[in-house]
Biotite code that builds the C-alpha atoms (Angstrom):
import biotite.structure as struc

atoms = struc.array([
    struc.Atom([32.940, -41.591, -12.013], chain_id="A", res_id=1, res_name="UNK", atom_name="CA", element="C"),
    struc.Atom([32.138, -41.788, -15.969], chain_id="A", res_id=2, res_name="UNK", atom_name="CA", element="C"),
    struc.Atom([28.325, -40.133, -14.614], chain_id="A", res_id=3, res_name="UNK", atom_name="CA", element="C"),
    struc.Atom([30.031, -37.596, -12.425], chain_id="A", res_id=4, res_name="UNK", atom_name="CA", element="C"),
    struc.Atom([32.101, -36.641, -15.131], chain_id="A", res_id=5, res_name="UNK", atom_name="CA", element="C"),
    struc.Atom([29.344, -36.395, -18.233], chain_id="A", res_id=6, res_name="UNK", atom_name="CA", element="C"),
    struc.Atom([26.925, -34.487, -16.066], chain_id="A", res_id=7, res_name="UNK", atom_name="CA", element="C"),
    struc.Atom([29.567, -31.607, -15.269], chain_id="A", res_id=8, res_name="UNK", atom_name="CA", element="C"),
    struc.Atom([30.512, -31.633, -18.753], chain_id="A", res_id=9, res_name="UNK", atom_name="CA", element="C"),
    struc.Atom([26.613, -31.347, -19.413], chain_id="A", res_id=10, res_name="UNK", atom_name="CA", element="C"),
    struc.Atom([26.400, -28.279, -16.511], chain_id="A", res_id=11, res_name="UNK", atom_name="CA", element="C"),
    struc.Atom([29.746, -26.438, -18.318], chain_id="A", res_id=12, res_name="UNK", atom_name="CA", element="C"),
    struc.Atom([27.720, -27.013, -21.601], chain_id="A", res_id=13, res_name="UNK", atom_name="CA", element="C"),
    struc.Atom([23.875, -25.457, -20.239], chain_id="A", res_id=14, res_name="UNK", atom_name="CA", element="C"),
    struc.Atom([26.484, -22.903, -18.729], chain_id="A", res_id=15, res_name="UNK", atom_name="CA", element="C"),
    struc.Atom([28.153, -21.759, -22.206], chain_id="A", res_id=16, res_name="UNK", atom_name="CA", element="C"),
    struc.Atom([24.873, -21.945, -23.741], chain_id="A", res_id=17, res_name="UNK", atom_name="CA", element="C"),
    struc.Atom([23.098, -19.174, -21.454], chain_id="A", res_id=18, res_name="UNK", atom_name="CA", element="C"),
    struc.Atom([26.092, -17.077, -21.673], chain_id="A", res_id=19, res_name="UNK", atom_name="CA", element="C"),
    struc.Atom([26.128, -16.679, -25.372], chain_id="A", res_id=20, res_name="UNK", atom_name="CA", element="C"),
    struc.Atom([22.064, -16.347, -25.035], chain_id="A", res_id=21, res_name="UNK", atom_name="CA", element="C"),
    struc.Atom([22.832, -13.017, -22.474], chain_id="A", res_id=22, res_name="UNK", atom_name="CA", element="C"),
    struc.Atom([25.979, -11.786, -23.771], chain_id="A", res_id=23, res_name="UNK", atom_name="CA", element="C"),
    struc.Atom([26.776, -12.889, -27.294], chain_id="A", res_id=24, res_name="UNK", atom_name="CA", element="C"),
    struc.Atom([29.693, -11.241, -27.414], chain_id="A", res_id=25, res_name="UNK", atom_name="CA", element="C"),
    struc.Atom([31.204, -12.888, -24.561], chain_id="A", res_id=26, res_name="UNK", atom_name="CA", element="C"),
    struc.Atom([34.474, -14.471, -26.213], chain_id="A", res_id=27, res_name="UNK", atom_name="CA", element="C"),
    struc.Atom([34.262, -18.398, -25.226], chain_id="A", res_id=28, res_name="UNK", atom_name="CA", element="C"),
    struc.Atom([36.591, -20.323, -27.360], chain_id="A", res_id=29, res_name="UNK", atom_name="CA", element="C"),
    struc.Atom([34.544, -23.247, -29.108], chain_id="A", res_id=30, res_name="UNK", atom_name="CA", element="C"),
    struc.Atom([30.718, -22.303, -27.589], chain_id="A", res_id=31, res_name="UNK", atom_name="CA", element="C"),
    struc.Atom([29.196, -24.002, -30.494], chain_id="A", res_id=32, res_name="UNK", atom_name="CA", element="C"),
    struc.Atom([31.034, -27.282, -30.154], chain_id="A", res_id=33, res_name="UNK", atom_name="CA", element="C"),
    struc.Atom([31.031, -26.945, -26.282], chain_id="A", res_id=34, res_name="UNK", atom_name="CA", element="C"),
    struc.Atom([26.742, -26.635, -26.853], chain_id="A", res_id=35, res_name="UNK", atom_name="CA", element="C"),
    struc.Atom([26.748, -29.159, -29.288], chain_id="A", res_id=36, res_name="UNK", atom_name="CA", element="C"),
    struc.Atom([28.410, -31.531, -27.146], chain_id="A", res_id=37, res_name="UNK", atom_name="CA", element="C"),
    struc.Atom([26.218, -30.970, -24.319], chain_id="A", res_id=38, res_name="UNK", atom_name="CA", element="C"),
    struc.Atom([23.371, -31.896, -26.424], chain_id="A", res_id=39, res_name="UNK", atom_name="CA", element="C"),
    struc.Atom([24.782, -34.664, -27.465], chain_id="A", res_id=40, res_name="UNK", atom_name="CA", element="C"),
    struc.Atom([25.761, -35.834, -23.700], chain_id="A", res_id=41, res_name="UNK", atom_name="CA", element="C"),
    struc.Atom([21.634, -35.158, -23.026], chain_id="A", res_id=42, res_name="UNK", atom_name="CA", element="C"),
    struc.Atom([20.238, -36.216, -25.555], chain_id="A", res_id=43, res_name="UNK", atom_name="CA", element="C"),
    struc.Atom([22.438, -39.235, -26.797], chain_id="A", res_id=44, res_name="UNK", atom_name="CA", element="C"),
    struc.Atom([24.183, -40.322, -23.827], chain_id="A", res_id=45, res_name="UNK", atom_name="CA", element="C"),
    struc.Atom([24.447, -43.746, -25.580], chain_id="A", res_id=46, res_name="UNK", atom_name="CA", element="C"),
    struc.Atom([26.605, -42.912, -28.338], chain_id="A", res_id=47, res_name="UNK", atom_name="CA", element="C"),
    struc.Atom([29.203, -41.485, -26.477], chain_id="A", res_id=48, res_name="UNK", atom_name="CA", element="C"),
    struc.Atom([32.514, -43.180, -26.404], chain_id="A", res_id=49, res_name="UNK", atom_name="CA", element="C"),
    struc.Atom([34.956, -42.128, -23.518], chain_id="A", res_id=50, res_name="UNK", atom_name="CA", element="C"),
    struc.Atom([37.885, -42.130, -25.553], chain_id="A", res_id=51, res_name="UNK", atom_name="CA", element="C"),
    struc.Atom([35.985, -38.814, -27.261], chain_id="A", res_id=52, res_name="UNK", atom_name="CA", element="C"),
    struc.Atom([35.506, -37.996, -23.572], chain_id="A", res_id=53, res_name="UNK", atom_name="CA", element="C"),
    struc.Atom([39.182, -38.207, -22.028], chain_id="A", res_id=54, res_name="UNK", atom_name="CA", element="C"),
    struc.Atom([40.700, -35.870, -24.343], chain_id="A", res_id=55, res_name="UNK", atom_name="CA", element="C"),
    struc.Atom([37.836, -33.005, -23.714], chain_id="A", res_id=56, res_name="UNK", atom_name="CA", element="C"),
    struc.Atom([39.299, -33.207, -20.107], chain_id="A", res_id=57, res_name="UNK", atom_name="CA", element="C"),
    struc.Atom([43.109, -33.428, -21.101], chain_id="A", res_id=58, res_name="UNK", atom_name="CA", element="C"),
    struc.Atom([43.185, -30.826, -23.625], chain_id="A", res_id=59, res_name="UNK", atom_name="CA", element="C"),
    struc.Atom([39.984, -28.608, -24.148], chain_id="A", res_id=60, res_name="UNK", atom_name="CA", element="C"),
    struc.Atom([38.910, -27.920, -20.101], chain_id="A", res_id=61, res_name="UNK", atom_name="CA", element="C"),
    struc.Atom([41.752, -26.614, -19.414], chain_id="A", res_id=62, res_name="UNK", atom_name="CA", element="C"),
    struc.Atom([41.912, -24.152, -22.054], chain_id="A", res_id=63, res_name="UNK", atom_name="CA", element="C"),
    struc.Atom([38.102, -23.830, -21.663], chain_id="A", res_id=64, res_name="UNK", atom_name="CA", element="C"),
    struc.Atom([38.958, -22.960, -17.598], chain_id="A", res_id=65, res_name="UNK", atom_name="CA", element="C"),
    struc.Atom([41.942, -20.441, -18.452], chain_id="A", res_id=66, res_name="UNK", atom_name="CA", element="C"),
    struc.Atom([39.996, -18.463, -21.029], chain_id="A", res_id=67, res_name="UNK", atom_name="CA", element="C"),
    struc.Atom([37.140, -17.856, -18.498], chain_id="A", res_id=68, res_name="UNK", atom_name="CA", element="C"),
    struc.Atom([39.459, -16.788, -15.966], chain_id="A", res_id=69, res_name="UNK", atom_name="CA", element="C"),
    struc.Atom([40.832, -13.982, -18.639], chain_id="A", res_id=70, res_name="UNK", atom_name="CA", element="C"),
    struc.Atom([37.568, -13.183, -19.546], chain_id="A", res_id=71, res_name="UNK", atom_name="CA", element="C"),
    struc.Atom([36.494, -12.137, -15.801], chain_id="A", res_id=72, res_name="UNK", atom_name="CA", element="C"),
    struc.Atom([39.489, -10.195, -15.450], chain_id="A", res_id=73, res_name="UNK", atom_name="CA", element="C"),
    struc.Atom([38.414, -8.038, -17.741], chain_id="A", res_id=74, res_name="UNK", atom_name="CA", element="C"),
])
């Protein structure tokens, strides 16, 4: 589960990252922390504590889901 769960955090991260690199205007809430993250999942997967992890899924997906959902309304 704790794999499952880093590498789609690591695919929403590679995600946010080629967004800004195509459209850097593209509103994302938190794309730098969201890319740093992701790089740290990649390239430091052994300093990652999942207590850091549980509240990116409680509090910042969500918010991270509805914004993308507003911005392809528009």
């Amino acid at each position: 589960m704790k794999s499952a769960v880093e590498r789609q955090l690591g695919i929403i991260g590679e995600a946010v990252n080629k967004i800004r690199k195509l459209d850097p205007a593209h509103p994302i809430p938190e794309a730098d922390r969201i890319v740093q993250f992701r790089n740290r999942l990649i390239h430091s997967y052994d300093t990652i504590d999942d207590t850091f992890v549980w509240p990116i899924l409680q509090k910042h997906l969500p918010a991270l889901k509805n914004a993308i959902r507003q911005a392809r309304k528009r």
